[in-house]
N, C-alpha and C positions, 0 to 999 in steps of 0.2 A: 570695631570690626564692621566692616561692610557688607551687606546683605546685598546678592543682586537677583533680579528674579527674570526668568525667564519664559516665554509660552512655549511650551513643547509641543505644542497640540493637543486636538481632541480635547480642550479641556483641562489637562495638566498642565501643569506650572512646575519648572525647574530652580532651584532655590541653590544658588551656589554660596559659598561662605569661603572669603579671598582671607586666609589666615595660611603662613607657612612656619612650616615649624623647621631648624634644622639640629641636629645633632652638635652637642656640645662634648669634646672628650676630655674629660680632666684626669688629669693621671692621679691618684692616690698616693699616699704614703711608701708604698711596695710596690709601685709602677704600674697596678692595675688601671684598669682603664674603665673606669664611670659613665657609661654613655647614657647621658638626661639629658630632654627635649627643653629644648630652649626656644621662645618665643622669639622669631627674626622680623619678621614683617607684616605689619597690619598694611590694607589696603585701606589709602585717605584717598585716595582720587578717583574718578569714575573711569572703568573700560568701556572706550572707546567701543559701543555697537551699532553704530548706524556710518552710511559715507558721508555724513556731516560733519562728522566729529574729527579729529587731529588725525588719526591714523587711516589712511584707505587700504582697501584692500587691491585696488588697480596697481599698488606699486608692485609690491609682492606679486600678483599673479596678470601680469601684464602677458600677453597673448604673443606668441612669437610669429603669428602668420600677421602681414599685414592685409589689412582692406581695403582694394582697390574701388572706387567709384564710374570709371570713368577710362575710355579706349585711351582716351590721352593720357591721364597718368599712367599706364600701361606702358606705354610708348615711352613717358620720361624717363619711368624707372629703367627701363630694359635698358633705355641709352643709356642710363647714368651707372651704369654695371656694364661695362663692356666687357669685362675679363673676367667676371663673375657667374657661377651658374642662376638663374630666377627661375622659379617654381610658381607657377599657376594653377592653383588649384578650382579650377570651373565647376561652381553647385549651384544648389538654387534652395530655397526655403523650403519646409517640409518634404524634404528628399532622404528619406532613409539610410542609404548605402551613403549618401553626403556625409552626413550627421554620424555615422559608423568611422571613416575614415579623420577625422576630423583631430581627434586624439593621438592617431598615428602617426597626422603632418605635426600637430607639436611636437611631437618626442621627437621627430626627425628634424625640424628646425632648431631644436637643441644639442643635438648630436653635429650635426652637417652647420654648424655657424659663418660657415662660409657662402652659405647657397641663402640667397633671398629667396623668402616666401611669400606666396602673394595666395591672395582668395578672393574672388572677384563672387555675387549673386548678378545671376546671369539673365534673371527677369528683373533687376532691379530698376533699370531707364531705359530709352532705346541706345545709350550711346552702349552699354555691357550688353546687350541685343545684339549691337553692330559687333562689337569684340567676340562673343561667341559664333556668330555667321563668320566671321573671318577664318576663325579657328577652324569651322567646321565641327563645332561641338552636336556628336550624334546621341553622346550615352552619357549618362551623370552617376557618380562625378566623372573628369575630364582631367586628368595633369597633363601640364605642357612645362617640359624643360627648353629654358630659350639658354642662350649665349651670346653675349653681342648681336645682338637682334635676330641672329637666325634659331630657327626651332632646330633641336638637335633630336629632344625625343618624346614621344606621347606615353600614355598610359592611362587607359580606360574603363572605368570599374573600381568598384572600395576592394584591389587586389595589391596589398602592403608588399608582398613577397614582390610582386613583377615594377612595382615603383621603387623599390628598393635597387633593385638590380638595374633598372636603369640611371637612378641615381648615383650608383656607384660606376658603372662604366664611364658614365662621363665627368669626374672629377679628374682634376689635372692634379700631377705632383703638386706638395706644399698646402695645398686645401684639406682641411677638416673630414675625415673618413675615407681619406683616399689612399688603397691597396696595389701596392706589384701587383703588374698581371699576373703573375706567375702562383701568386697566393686568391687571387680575384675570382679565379676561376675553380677552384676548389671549395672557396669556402661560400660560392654561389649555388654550386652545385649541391651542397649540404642545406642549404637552407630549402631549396626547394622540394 
């Protein structure tokens, strides 16, 4: 049996013991049913806890917003999606209302798979300096819906409801989350 120990803080230590047990059913004589625990799997190998080791964790919780560095990759991407909607999400470090919304553009980048996500820090160099002056970035955060290079639509503030709905108006049939007007407008009006 393997012992592994862990720092829980403060001084404690967490002491796990990798033993499973499962249930074994043996029928009896008169077709009762015997349920005794039967030894399945001692752990011989060491778990994986640091990102040195064989399994990372980056695979599993890979970030579905990409990060942009740079007004030209900016520019690559949006070309190289011309029929695609691209979300730009403009923050900056230590930004509150950023760091709030942040959560809400992953679940939405998992939802909407059809819409590139992007997040650009907007004090990061001067060329994302140059990219947010361009924008006209006033308030943080900042979404910008582009389209084949043109902006279609903004939204300003960690306000999920009003980026939602602009997300939604502009999705074409066949893309991921996209509603009949005819139900668009109902079930917008209920959320808000």
């Amino acid at each position: 049996m393997k012992v592994i120990s862990l720092n829980a803080g403060h001084g404690k230590a967490l002491r796990l013991q990798s033993k499973t047990y499962s249930y074994a059913a043996k029928l009896g004589s008169k077709g009762s049913r015997d349920l005794t625990p039967a030894r399945a799997l001692t752990l011989d190998s060491p778990i994986p806890l640091s990102p040195d080791d064989e399994a990372t964790t980056s695979e599993v919780t890979a970030d579905p917003l990409m990060q942009i560095h740079s007004l030209e990759e900016f520019h690559a991407i949006v070309a190289s999606n011309p029929d695609k909607l691209v979300l730009l999400d403009c923050a900056k470090k230590l930004c509150g209302p950023c760091e709030l919304i942040l959560p809400v553009l992953r679940k939405m980048a998992r939802r909407y798979c059809d819409v590139t996500f992007l997040k650009v820090d907007i004090e990061e160099n001067d060329s994302t300096k140059t990219l947010a002056t361009n924008l006209g970035v006033r308030a943080l955060p900042s979404m910008y819906i582009f389209r084949g290079e043109q902006l279609v639509a903004s939204c300003r503030g960690a306000r999920e409801q009003a980026l939602t709905n602009q997300l939604i108006e502009n999705l074409r049939p066949g893309e991921a989350g996209y509603m009949l007007p005819c139900f668009r407008r109902s079930k917008l009006r209920r959320r808000c």
